[in-house]
C-alpha positions as CSV (number, residue, x, y, z in Angstrom):
1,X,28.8,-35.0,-100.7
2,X,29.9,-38.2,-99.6
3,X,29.4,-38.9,-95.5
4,X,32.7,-39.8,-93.1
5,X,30.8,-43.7,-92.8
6,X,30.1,-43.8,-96.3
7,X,33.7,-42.9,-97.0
8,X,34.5,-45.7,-94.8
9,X,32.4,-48.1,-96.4
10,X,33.5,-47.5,-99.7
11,X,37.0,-47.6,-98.7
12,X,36.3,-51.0,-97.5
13,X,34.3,-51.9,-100.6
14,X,37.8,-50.9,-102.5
15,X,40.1,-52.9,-100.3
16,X,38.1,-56.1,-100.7
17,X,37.7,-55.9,-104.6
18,X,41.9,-54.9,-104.5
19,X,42.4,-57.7,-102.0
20,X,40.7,-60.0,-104.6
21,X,42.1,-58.7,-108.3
22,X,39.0,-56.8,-109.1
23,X,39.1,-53.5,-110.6
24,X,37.1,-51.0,-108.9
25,X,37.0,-47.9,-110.4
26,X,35.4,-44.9,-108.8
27,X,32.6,-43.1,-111.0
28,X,31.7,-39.2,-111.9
29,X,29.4,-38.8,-114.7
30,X,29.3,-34.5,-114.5
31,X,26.2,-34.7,-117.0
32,X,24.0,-37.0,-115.2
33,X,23.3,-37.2,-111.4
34,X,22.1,-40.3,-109.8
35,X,24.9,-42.4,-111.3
36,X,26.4,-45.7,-109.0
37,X,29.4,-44.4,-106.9
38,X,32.1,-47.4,-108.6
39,X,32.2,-49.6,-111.6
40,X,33.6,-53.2,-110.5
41,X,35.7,-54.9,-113.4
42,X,36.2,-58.7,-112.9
43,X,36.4,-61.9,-114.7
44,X,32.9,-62.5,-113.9
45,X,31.9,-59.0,-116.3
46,X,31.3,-54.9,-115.2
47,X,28.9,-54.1,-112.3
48,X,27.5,-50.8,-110.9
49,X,27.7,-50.7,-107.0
50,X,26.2,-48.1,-105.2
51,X,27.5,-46.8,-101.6
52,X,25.0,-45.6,-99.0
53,X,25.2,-44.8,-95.3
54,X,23.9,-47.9,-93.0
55,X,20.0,-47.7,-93.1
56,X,20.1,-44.4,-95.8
57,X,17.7,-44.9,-99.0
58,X,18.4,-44.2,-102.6
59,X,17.4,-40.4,-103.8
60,X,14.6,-40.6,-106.4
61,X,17.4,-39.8,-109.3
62,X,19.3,-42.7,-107.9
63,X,16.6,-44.7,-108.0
64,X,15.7,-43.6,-111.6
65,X,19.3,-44.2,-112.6
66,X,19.7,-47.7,-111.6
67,X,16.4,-48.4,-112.8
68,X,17.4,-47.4,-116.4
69,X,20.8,-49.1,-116.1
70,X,18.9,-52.5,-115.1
71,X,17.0,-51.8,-118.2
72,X,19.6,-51.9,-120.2
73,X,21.2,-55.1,-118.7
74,X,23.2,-53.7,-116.2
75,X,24.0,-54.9,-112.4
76,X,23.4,-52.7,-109.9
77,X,24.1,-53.6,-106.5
78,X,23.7,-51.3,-102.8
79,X,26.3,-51.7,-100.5
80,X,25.5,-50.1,-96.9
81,X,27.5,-51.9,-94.6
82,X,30.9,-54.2,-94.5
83,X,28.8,-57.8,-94.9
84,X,26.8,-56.3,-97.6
85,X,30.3,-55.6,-99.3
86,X,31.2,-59.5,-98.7
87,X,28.1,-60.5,-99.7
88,X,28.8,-58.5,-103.0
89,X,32.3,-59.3,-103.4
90,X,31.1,-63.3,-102.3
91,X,28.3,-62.7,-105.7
92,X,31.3,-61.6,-107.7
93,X,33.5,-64.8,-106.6
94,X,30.3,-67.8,-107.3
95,X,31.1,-69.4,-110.6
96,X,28.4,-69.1,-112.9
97,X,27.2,-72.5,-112.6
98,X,26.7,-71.6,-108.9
99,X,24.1,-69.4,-109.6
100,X,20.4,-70.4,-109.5
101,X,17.4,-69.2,-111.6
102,X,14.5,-69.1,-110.7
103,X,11.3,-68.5,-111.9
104,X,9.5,-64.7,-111.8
């Protein structure tokens, strides 16, 4: 069940990624729990993003989850507040030559 400020946050999440063409597609697996709350679509790739309550932590499945997905390749990012969301959505905008590596 989804909390009235987490319903606020994600709605924010999903006016930001409208507000800059990205696709942001809400997501219900029924036969696995601890999946991200939305898929992002945008010319960058696909990314998980998961929506929590200001302060809340991931549930052990969650955590499990997003562990696997990582695994695999895939992003995951947490969103708890409205400048985490335009930190994310800022992520999604850097080019990919703006990105730094760095060493483990």
């Amino acid at each position: 069940m989804t909390s009235p400020r987490e319903r606020v946050i994600e709605g924010y999440l999903l006016d930001q990624c409208r507000a800059h063409g990205f696709l942001c597609l809400k997501f219900v697996s029924p036969a696995r729990g601890g999946v991200p709350d939305r898929i992002v679509v945008g010319p960058r790739g696909t990314v998980f993003v998961e929506v929590k309550r200001p302060g809340s932590r991931l549930r052990k499945l969650q955590q499990l989850t997003h562990a696997k997905l990582r695994r695999y390749g895939a992003e995951v990012h947490i969103v708890d507040d409205n400048p985490s969301v335009d930190a994310f959505i800022a992520h999604l905008l850097e080019s990919p030559s703006d990105q730094r590596i760095t060493a483990p």
